[in-house]
C-alpha positions, 0 to 999 in steps of 0.5 A: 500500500502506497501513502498519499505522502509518498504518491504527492512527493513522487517517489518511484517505488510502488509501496512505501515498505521499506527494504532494508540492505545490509552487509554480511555478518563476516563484514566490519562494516555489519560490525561497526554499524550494528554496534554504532545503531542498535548496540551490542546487546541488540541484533539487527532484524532478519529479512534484510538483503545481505550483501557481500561488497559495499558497491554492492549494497550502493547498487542496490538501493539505486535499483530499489526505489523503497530501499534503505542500506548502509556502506561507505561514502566512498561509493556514492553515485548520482541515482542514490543520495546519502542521508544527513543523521540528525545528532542529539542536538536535532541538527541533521549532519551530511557524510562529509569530510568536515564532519568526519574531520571534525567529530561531528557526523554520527557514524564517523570511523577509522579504517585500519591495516594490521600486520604480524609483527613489526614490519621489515622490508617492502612492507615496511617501506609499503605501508610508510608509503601509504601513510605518506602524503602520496599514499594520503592524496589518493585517500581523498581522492577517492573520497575519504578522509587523511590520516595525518599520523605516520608512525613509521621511519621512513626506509632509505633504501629502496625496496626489494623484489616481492609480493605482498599479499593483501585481504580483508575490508571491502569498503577499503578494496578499491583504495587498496587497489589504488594504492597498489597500482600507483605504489607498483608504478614507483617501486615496480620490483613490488607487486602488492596483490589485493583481494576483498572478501570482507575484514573478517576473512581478511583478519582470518587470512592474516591469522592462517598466515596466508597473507601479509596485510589486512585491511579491516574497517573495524578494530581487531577484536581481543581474541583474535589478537590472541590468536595471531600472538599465540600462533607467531609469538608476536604482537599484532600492529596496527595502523590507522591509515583513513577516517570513513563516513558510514553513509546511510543511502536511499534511492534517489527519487526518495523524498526522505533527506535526514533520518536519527538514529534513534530511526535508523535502529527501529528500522533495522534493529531486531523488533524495530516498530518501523517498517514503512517510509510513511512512518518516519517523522514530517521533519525527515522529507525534504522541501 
């Protein structure tokens, strides 16, 4: 059933039900937003569309004109259109790099690569080049925000013949990407080799051994630290190399424009009371 709101202020859709799109559990990006909305104590509702990349998620919602999903604000495009989140103060706040920057958007994040170890050799010299400004420049570039903090000596001597193997985050995977072409095209002797997959299977790669970086957007957990330093007898690193907006998205012809929080977790979390776009507040649609 469609509202007379919802026919008046022409959204495509043919029922204001909303679709919710999310990420598979294995994703950091499940993890960090399930805690961040709903809590920890509180699962998300069952019924959503789980999907296993954050373009993924993008695309479906600009195919799904009731949609409602949640992924990085890297991959926005022109048919969806990111929601402002309305803070404590009842101000709605954009996904953007000030608001990331400045503490102020709600669900603001670190992006992190971890390592076995202190790292020696490439990818020592690798991971300083991403905390450089070369590294930092594609950072923004691609639509997220600097990380000004290297905590790495820079290495003189240039890097020697190798591969580095890389898994894990797939809000990360195309900066991973970026950052490897450009990387291979100052330092050809070495070929950093990128897959996504999700932060879990990256941390659970790096974990087996089989790979030598992994990308996450969302903090190792305890126990998997202990993992890495029971199997290898060393300390897990870690390097926070960009901030994130998690943006939430809507089909571009939906009337909504801001959404709280406080909405956001009684339409996705478990026995969440909203279930139509007609349910939301007057003060979310837009002029």
């Amino acid at each position: 059933m469609v509202s007379a709101l919802w026919m008046i202020l022409g959204c495509q859709a043919d029922t204001d039900e909303i679709v919710r799109i999310s990420r598979q559990s294995n994703s950091g990006t499940f993890v960090y937003f399930r805690e961040a909305v709903v809590g920890t104590e509180r699962e998300l509702k069952l019924g959503s569309l789980d999907l296993s990349g954050s373009k993924d998620v993008v695309e479906m919602v600009a195919t799904t004109p009731n949609a409602i999903g949640f992924s990085g604000m890297g991959y926005a495009n022109r048919r969806v259109k990111m929601l402002r989140l309305r803070s404590k103060e009842g101000v709605g706040i954009p996904p953007t790099r000030e608001g990331v920057s400045q503490g102020r958007y709600p669900l603001a994040r670190k992006l992190y690569i971890y390592v076995v170890g202190e790292p020696q050799g490439s990818l020592r010299h690798y991971l300083h080049w991403i905390l450089s400004e070369s590294g930092q420049d594609l950072v923004e570039k691609l639509g997220y925000v600097r990380q000004s903090k290297d905590p790495l000596e820079p290495s003189l001597a240039a890097p020697a013949a190798s591969s580095i193997k890389i898994a894990g985050s797939d809000t990360m995977v195309n900066l991973a990407q970026a950052w490897a072409e450009e990387y291979s095209q100052e330092y050809p002797q070495v070929r950093p080799e990128v897959a996504g997959g999700g932060t879990g299977v990256g941390i659970a790669k790096l974990i087996d051994g089989t790979i030598q970086m992994a990308n996450a957007s969302r903090e190792m957990k305890p126990e998997e630290k202990k993992q890495i330093e029971e199997k290898f007898g060393a300390k897990v690193q870690e390097f926070e190399v960009a901030l994130d907006a998690l943006a939430v998205y809507v089909h571009g012809s939906n009337p909504v424009d801001e959404i709280s929080m406080e909405e956001l977790a009684e339409i996705f979390g478990e026995h969440g009371k909203i279930v139509n776009w007609s349910q939301l507040s007057e003060r979310d649609i837009g002029d």
